[in-house]
C-alpha positions as CSV (number, residue, x, y, z in Angstrom):
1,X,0.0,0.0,0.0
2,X,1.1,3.8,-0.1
3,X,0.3,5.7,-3.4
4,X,2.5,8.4,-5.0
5,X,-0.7,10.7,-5.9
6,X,2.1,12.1,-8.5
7,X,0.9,9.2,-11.1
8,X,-2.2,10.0,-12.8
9,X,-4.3,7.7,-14.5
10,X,-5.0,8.0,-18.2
11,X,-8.5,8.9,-20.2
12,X,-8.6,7.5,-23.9
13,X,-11.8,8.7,-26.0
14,X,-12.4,7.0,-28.9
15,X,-13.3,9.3,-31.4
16,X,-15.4,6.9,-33.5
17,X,-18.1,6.3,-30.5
18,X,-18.0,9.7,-28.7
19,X,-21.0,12.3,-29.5
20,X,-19.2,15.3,-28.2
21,X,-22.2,15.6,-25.3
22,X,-19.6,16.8,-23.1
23,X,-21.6,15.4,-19.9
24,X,-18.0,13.7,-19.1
25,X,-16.0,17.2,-19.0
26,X,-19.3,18.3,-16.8
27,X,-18.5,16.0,-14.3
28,X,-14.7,15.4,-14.9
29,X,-13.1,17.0,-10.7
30,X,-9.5,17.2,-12.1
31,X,-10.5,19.2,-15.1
32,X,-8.5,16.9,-17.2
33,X,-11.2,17.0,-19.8
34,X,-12.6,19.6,-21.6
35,X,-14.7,20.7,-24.4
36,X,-13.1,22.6,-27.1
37,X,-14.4,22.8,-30.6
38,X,-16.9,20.4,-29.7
39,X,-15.1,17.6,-28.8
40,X,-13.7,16.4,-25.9
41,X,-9.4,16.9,-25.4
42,X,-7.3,15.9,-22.6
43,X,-4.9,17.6,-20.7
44,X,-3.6,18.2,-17.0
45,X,-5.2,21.1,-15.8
46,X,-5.0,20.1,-12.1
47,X,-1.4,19.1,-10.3
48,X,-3.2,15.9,-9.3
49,X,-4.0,15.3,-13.2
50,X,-6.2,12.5,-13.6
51,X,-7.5,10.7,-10.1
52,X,-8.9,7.5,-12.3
53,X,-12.4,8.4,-10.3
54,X,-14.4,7.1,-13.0
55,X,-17.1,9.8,-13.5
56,X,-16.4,10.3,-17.1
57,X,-16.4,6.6,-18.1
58,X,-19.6,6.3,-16.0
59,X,-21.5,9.1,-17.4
60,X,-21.0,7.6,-21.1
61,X,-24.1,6.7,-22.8
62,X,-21.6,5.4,-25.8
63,X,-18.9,3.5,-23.6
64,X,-16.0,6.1,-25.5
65,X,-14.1,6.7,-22.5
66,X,-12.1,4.1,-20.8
67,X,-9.6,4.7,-18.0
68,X,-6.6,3.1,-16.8
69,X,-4.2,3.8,-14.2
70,X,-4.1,4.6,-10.3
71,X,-5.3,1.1,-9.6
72,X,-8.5,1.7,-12.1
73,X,-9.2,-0.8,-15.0
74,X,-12.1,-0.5,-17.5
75,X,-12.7,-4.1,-16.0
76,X,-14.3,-2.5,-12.6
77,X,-17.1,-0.6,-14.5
78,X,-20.2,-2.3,-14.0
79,X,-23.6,-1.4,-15.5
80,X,-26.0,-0.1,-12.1
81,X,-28.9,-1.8,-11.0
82,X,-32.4,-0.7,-12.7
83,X,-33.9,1.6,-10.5
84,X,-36.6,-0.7,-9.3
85,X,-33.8,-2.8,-7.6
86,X,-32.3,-0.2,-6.0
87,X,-33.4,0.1,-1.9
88,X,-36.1,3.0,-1.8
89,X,-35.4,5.7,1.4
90,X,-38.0,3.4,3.2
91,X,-36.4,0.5,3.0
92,X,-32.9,2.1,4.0
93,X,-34.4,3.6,6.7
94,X,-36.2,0.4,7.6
95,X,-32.2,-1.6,7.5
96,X,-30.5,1.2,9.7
97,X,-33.2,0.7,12.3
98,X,-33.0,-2.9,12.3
99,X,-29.4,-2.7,13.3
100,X,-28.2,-3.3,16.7
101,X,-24.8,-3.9,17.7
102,X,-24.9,-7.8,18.2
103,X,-22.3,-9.1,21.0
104,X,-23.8,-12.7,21.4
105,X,-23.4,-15.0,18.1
106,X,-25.3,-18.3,16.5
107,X,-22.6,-21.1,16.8
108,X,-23.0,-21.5,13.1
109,X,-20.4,-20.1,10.7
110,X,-20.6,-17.4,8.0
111,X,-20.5,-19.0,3.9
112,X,-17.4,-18.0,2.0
113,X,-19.9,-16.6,-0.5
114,X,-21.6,-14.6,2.2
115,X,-17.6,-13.4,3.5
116,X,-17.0,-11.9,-0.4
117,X,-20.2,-10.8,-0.6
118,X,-20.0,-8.6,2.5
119,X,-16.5,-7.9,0.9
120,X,-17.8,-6.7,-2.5
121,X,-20.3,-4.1,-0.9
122,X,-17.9,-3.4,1.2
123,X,-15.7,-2.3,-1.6
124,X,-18.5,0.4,-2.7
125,X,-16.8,2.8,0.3
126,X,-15.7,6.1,-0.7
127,X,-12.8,7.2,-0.2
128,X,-10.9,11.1,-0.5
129,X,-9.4,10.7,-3.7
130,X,-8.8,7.7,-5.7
131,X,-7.5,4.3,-5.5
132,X,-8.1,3.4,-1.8
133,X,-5.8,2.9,0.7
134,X,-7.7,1.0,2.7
135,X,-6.6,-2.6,3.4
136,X,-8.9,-5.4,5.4
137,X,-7.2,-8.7,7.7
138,X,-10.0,-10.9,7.8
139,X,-10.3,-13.3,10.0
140,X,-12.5,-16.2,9.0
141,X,-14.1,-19.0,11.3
142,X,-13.9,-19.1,15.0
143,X,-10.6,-20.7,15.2
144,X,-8.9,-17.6,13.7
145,X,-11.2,-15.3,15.4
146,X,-10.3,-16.9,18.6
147,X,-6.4,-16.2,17.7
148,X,-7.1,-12.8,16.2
149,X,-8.2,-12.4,20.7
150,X,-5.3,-14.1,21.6
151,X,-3.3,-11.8,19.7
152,X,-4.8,-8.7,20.4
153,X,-4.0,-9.3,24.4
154,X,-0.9,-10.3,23.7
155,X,-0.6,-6.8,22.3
156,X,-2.8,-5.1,24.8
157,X,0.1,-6.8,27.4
158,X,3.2,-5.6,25.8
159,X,1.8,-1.7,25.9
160,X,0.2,-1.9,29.3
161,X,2.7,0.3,30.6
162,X,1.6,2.5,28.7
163,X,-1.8,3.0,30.2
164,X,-0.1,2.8,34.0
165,X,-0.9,6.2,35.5
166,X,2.4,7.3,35.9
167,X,2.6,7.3,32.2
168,X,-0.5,9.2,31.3
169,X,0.2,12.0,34.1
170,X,3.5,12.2,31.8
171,X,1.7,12.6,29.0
172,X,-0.9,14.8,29.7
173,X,0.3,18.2,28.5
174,X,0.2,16.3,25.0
175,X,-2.8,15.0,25.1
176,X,-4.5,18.1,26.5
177,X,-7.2,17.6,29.3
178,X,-9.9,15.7,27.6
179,X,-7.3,13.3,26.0
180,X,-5.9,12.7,29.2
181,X,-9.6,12.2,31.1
182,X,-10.3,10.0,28.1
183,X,-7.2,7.6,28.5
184,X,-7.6,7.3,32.2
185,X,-11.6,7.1,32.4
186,X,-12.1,5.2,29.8
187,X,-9.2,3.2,27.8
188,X,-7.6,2.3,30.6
189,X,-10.0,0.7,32.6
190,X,-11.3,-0.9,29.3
191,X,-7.9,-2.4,28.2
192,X,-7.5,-3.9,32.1
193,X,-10.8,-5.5,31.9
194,X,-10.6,-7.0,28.5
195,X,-6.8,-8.5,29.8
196,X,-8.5,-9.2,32.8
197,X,-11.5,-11.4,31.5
198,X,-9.6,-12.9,28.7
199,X,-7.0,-13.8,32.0
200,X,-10.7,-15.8,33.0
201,X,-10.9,-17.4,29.2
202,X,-13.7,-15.1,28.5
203,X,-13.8,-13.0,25.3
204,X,-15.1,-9.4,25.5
205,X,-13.0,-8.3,22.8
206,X,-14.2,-10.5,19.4
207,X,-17.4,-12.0,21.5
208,X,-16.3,-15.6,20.1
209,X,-17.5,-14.2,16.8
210,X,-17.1,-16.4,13.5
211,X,-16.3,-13.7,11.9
212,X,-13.6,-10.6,11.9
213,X,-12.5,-7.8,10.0
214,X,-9.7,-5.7,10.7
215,X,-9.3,-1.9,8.8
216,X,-6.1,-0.4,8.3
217,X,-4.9,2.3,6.2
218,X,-1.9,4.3,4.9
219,X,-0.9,7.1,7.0
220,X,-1.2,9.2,4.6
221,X,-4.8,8.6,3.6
222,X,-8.1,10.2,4.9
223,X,-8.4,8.0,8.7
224,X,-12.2,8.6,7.9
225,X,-11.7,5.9,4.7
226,X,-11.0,3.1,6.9
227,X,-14.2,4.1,9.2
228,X,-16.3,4.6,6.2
229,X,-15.4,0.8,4.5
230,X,-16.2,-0.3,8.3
231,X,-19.6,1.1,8.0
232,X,-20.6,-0.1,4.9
233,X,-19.4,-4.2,5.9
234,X,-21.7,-3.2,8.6
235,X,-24.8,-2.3,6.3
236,X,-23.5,-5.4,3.9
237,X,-23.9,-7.6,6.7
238,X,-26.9,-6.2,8.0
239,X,-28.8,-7.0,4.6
240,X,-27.6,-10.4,4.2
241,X,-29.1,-11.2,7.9
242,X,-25.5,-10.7,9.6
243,X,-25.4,-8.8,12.7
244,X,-22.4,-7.1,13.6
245,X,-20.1,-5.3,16.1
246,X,-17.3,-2.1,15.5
247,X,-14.6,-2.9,18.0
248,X,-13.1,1.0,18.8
249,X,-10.1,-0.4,20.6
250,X,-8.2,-1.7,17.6
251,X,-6.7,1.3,16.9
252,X,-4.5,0.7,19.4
253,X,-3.0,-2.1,17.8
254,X,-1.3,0.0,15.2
255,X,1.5,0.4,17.8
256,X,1.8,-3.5,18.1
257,X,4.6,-4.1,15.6
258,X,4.3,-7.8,15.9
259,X,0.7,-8.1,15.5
260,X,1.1,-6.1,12.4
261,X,4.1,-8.3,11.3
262,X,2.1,-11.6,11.9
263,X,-1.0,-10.7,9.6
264,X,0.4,-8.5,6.8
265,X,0.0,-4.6,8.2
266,X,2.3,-2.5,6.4
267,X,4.8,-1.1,9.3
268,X,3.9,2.1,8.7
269,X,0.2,1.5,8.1
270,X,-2.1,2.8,10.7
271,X,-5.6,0.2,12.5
272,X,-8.4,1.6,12.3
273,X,-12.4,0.0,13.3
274,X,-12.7,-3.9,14.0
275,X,-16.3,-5.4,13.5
276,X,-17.1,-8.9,14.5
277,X,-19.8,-10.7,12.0
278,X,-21.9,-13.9,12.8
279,X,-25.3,-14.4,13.1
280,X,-27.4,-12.9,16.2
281,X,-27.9,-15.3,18.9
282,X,-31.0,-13.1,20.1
283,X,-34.3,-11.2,18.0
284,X,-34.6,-7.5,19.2
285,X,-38.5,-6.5,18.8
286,X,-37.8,-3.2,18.9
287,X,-35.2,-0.5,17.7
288,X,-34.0,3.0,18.7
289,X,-34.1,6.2,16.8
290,X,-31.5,8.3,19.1
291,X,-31.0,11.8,19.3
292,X,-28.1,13.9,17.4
293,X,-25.5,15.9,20.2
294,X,-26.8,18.8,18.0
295,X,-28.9,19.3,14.8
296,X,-27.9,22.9,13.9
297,X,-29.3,24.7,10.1
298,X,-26.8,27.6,9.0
């Protein structure tokens, strides 16, 4: 992983098919293509040149643009579904209320086919500017889950000093006041318990799931990207009767050098969300709509 956002990807219009519309240079970000004289040239008008986003090739009604480059083939367009296919607001809505975090699991494993398919929605996440940097560890069947836990406290160990309170008093004029409040009211106490009940062979980190997925990015991507492919496994998993989990202390595992060795991190590559997949061990009857921290119109 790691892109030099020097290389641009190239457009090619064929001439032959293109009807000089010009909806591609409409919706072209980079500005690498233009209208002039009624047809459509290509240049770099932008210092990123072009980002291989697509837009142009997907806006064709003749298929004249192709693009290649910055991990983009013509190979990953794919025709969209027919509008009657597509989930209508009532629906969505009717999905993201159905969703509850889901800590207690089915003993039943999750399909191969169900794993890609989660995967292939998943892959649907934007991301701040083309290709995406975002990588996935997953961790399929218990078995692996159950090491993935292991793992993860043998990492939580190593950094426990760390968290002692010594430490954090240290490091407080770094991590300003609510940082600090944060580490000690919160992290801390979380990382002794999960050592603690794992210490008791009980697993409040993965929740004996059959199913993990671990985020991780380059550092010198958009940390939102790896949240954002996070939330839409969730959804995937959501619609194909999945319920699911985001584990929020993974991040710490980016300083874990061996755990990032032992399942192909980049070094330099920073963890982002978990989630744990399987399917619920309980039926909620009802959901919860909750309340925004503020809702504010300008």
């Amino acid at each position: 992983m790691g892109f030099d956002l020097h290389l641009s990807a190239v457009p090619t219009v064929d001439p032959s098919t293109c009807t000089g519309c010009g909806r591609c240079a409409e919706v072209c970000s980079s500005q690498t293509l233009a209208m002039e004289d009624g047809k459509v040239s290509i240049a770099t008008r932008m210092f990123l040149g072009c980002i291989g986003c697509g837009q142009c090739a997907a806006i064709c009604s003749t298929g004249a643009i192709t693009v290649q480059g910055r991990r983009f083939d013509p190979g990953d367009l794919v025709d969209l579904p027919l509008a009657d296919r597509r989930a209508s607001a009532d629906q969505l809505d009717a999905l993201l209320l159905s969703r509850r975090s889901i800590r207690r699991f089915e003993e039943r494993e999750v399909d191969r086919a169900v794993v890609d398919r989660v995967l292939a929605m998943t892959s649907t996440a934007p991301m701040g500017i083309p290709p995406t940097e975002v990588g996935i560890v997953v961790f399929h069947g218990r078995a692996k889950v159950r090491q993935f836990t292991a793992d993860a406290m043998t990492a939580f160990r190593a950094m426990r000093w760390f968290f002692h309170p010594v430490m954090l008093a240290l490091m407080r004029p770094l991590m300003g006041k609510a940082g600090y409040q944060l580490m000690r009211d919160f992290v801390r106490p979380l990382i002794e318990y999960l050592l603690e009940s794992s210490e008791r062979g009980e697993d409040f980190f993965a929740y004996d799931a059959p199913l993990a997925l671990l985020f991780h990015h380059d550092p010198g991507s958009d940390p939102a990207d790896a949240h954002i492919a996070a939330t839409h496994a969730m959804l995937a998993a959501q619609s194909l009767g999945l319920g699911s989990c985001m584990i929020g202390t993974c991040p710490a595992l980016g300083h874990a050098k061996p755990f990032k060795a032992k399942h192909g991190i980049p070094p330099k590559n920073k963890v982002g969300l978990g989630l744990v997949v399987g399917y619920p061990a309980a039926t909620f009857l009802r959901g919860v709509r909750r309340k925004m921290a503020s809702v504010t119109f300008a």
